[in-house]
C-alpha positions as CSV (number, residue, x, y, z in Angstrom):
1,X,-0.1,57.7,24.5
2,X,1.6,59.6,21.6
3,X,4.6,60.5,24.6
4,X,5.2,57.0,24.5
5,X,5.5,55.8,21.0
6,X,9.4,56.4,20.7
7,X,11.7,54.7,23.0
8,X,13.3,58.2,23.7
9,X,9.3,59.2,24.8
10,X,8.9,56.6,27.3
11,X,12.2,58.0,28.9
12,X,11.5,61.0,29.1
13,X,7.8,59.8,30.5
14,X,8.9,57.8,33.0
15,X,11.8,60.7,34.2
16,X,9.2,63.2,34.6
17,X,7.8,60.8,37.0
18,X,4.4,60.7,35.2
19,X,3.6,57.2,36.8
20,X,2.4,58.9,39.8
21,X,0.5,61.9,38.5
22,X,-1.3,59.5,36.3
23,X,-1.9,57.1,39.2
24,X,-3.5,60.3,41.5
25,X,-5.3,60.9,38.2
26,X,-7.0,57.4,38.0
27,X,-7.6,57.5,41.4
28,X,-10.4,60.6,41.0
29,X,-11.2,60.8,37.5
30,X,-14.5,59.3,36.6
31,X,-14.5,59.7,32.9
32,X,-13.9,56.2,31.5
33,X,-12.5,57.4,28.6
34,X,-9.7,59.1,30.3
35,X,-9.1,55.9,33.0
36,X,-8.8,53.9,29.9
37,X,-6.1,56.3,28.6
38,X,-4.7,56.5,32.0
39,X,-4.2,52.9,32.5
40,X,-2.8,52.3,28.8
41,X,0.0,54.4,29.5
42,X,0.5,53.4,32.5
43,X,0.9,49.6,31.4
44,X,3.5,51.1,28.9
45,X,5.1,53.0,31.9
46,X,5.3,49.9,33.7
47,X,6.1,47.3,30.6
48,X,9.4,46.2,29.6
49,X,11.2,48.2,26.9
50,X,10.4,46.8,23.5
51,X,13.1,44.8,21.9
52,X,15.2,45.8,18.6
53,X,13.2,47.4,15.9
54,X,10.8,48.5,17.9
55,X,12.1,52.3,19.3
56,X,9.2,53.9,17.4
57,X,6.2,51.8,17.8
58,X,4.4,53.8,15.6
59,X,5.8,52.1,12.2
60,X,5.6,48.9,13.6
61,X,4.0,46.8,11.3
62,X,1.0,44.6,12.9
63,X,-0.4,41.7,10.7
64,X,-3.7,42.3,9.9
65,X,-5.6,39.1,11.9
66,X,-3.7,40.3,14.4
67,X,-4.8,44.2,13.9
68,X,-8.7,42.4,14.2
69,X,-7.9,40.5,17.3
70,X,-6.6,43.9,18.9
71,X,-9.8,45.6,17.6
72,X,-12.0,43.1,19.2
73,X,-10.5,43.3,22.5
74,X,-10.8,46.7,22.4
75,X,-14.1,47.1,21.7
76,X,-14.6,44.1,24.5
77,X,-12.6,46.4,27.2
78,X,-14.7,49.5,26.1
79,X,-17.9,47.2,27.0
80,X,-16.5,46.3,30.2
81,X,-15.3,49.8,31.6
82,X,-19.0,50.8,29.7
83,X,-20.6,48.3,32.7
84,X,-18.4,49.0,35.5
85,X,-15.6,51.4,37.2
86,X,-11.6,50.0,36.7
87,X,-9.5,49.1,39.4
88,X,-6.7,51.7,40.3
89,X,-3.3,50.6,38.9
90,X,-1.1,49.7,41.3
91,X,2.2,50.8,42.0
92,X,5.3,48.9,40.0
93,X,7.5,46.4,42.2
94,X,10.8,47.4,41.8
């Protein structure tokens, strides 16, 4: 997810045509914490660009009720793929 912190990252991401390694990927891997990875980028892959000021959205500031909220869905996300296997991201619509 590093790849994909700078606007120039996600470029170069999505040119290599990483989508669909990583999609192959999620469709064999079984380790939960690499689906979870998996499926982050891929929601980056697949997002709209951030807006202005936000090219490198590692010095993006992030309030800190909202850094909590974040936090706690994680950790709720982590329980669910704990409990169960993850669907396979599907393939944008373009």
């Amino acid at each position: 997810s590093q790849l994909t912190a700078t606007r120039a990252g996600r470029h170069t991401v999505r040119e290599k045509g990483t989508y669909l390694i990583l999609r192959e990927l999620h469709r064999w891997e079984r380790e939960p914490d690499v689906l979870a990875a998996c499926e982050k980028v891929v929601q980056v892959l697949i997002g709209d660009e951030p807006g202005p000021g936000l090219e490198n959205l590692l010095e993006v500031e992030i309030p800190e009720e909202m850094e909590r909220e974040l936090q706690r869905l994680d950790r709720e996300e982590e329980e669910e793929e704990a409990q169960g296997s993850t669907p396979c991201p599907e393939e944008p619509s373009r």
